[in-house]
Kinemage of the C-alpha trace (Angstrom):
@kinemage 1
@onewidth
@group {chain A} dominant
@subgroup {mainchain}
@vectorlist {calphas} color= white
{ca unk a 1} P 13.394 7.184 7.761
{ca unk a 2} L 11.994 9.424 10.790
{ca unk a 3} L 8.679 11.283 9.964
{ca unk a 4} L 6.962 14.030 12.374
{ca unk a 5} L 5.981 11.425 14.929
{ca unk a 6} L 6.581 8.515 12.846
{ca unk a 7} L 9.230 6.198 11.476
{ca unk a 8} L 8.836 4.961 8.245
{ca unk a 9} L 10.316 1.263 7.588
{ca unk a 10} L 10.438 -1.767 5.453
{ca unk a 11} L 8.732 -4.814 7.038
{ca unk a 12} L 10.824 -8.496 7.689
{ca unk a 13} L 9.602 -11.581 8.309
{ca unk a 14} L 9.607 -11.066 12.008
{ca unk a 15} L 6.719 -8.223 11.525
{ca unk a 16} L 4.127 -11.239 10.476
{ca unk a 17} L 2.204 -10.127 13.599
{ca unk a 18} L 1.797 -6.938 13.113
{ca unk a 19} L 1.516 -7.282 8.879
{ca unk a 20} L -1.469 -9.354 9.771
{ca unk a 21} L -3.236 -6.592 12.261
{ca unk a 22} L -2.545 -3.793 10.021
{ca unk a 23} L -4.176 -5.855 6.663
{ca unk a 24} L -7.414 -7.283 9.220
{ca unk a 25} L -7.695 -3.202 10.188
{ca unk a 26} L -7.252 -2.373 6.251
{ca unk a 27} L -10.068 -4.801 5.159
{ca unk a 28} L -12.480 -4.172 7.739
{ca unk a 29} L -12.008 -0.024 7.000
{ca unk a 30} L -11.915 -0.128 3.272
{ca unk a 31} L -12.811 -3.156 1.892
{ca unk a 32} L -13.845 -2.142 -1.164
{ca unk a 33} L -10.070 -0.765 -1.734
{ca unk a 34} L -8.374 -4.474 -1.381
{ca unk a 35} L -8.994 -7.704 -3.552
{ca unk a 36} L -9.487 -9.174 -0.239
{ca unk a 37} L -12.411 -9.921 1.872
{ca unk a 38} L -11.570 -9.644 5.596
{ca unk a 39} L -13.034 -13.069 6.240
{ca unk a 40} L -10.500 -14.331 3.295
{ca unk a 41} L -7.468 -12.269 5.359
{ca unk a 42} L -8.502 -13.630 8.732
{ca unk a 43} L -8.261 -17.342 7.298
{ca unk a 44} L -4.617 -16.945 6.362
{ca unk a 45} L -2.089 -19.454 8.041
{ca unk a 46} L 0.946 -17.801 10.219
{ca unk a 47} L 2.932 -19.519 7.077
{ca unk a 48} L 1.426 -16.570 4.939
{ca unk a 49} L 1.455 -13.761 6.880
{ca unk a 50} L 5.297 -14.848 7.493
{ca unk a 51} L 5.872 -14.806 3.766
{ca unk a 52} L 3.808 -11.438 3.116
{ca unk a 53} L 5.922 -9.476 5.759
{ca unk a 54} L 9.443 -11.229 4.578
{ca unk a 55} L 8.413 -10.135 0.939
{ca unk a 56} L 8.293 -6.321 2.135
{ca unk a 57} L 12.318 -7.096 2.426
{ca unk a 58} L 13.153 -9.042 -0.819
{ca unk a 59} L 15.046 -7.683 -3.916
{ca unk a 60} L 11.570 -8.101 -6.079
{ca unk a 61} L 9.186 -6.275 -3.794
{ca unk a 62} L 8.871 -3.294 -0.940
{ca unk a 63} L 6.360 -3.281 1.840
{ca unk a 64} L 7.198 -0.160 4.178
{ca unk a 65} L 4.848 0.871 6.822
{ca unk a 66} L 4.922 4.193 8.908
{ca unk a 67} L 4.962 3.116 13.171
{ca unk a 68} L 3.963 5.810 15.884
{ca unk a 69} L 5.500 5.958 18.886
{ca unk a 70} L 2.292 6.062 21.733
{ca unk a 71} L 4.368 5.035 24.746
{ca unk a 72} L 4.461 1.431 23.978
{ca unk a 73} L 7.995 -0.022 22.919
{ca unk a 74} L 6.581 -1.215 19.708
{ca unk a 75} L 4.504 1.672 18.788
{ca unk a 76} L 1.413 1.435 17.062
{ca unk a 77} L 1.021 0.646 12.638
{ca unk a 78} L -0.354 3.338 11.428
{ca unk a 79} L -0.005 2.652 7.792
{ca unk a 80} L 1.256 0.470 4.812
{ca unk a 81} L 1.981 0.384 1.075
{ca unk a 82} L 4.049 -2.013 -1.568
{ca unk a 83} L 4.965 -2.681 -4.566
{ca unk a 84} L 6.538 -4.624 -7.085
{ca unk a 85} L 7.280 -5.065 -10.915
{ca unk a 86} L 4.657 -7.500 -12.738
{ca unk a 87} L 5.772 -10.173 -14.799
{ca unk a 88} L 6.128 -8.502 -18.131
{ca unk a 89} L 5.391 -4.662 -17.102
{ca unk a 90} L 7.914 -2.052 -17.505
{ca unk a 91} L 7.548 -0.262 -14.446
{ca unk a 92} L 6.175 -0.863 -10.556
{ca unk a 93} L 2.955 -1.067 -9.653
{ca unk a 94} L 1.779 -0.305 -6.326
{ca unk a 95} L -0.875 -2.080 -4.316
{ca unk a 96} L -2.348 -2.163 -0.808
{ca unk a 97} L -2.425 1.586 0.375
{ca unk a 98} L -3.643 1.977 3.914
{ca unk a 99} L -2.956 4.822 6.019
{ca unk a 100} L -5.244 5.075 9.481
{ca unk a 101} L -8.088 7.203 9.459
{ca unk a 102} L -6.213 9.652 12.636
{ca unk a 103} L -3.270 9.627 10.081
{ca unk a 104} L -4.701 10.528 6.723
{ca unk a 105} L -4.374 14.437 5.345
{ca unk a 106} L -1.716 16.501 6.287
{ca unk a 107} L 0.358 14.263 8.782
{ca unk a 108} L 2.488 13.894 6.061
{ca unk a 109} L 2.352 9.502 6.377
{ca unk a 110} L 0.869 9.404 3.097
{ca unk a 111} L 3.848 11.209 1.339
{ca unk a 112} L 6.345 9.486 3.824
{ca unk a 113} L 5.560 6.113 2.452
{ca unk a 114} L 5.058 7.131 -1.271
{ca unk a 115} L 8.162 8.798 -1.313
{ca unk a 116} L 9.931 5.696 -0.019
{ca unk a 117} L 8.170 4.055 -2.657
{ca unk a 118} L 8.809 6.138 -5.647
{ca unk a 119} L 12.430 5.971 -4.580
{ca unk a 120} L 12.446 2.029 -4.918
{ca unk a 121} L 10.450 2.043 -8.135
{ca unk a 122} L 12.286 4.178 -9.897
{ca unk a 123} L 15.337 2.082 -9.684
{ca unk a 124} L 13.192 -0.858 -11.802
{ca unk a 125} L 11.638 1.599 -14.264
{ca unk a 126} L 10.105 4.934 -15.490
{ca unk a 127} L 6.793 4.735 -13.949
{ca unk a 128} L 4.287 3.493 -11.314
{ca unk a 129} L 1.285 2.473 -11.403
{ca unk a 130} L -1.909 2.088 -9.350
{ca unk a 131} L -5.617 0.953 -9.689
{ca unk a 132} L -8.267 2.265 -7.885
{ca unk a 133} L -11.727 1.271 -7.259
{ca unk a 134} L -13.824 3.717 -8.834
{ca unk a 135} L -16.085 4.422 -6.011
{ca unk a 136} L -12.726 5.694 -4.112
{ca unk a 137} L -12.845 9.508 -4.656
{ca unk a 138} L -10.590 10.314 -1.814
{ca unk a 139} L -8.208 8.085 -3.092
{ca unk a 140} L -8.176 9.360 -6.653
{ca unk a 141} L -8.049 12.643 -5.577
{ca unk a 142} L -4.854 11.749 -3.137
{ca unk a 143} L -2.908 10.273 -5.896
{ca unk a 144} L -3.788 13.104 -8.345
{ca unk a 145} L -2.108 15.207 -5.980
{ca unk a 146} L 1.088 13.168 -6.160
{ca unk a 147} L 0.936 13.618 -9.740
{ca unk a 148} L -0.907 10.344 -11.026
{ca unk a 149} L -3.082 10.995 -14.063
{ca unk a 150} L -5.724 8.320 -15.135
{ca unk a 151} L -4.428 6.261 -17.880
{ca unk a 152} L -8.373 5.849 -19.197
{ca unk a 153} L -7.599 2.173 -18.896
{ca unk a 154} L -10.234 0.392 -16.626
{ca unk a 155} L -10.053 -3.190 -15.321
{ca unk a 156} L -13.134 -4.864 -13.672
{ca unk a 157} L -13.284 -5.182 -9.939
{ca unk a 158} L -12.093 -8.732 -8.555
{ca unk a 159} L -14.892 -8.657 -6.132
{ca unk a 160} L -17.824 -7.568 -8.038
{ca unk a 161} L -17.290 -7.210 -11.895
{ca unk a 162} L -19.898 -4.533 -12.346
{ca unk a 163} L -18.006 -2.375 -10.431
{ca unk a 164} L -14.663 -0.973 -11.834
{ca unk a 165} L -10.854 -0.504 -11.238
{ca unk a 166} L -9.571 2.829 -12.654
{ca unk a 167} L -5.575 2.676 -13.921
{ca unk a 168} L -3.267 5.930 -12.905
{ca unk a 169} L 0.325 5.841 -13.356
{ca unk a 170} L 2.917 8.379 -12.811
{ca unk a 171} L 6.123 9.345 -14.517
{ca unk a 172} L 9.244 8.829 -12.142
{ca unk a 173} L 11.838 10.266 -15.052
């Protein structure tokens, strides 16, 4: 799928390279956002990152990430997002959301990859669903705008359990 500027794909294993840069750049911009620390991502083994970036391919889970073209015959990874269906849940969930600072607002990445997302997740069920830290107001405030609504479920954070994960799901029927 061709954006303005962008193509919008799912990751293989061969990506493992470029899976890892992207998550390093994730962690170290937002690291309140992952349940990750960036010295925890940078202590992965190649065996890992192989298996992360193959799994954006399988028949349980999607991984697609948006690629600009700057000149270079590989382009530059701009942004990422996947999901998957839980043991036991009903619908998708999605999880690791990155998109670039120079590609956030209205260079239409964001929607790109959710789109391609929705699409998968609403073959495997009627809704899709997100946490956010709740210290993450652009974030909310994105995903409101795709038509997430908090679920007034909370969940505490992973990294610090005084702090708080905030449920939102969205209707794909």
């Amino acid at each position: 799928m061709q954006g303005q500027g962008f193509v919008v794909r799912r990751t293989t294993e061969e990506d493992w390279r470029e899976v890892r840069a992207l998550r390093l750049e994730m962690l170290a911009d937002t690291p309140l956002a992952y349940l990750e620390t960036l010295g925890h991502g940078e202590r992965r083994s190649e065996a890992e990152w192989r298996a992360w970036a193959r799994g954006g391919s399988s028949e349980e889970s999607i991984t697609v990430v948006a690629i600009v073209d700057e000149g270079s015959a590989a382009g530059r990874w701009v942004a990422t997002m996947m999901s998957k269906v839980p043991a036991g849940a009903s619908g998708a969930h999605l999880f690791g959301v990155y998109v670039a600072p120079s590609h956030r607002g209205p260079a239409g990445v964001t929607d790109a990859l959710l789109d391609r997302i929705e699409a998968w997740a609403a073959t495997r069920g009627d809704t899709l669903t997100l946490e956010v830290h709740e210290h993450n107001p652009r974030a909310r405030a994105a995903y409101r705008k795709r038509g997430f609504v908090e679920t007034g479920r909370t969940s505490p954070y992973a990294l610090d359990p005084t702090q708080r994960e905030i449920e939102m799901r969205k209707s794909l029927r």
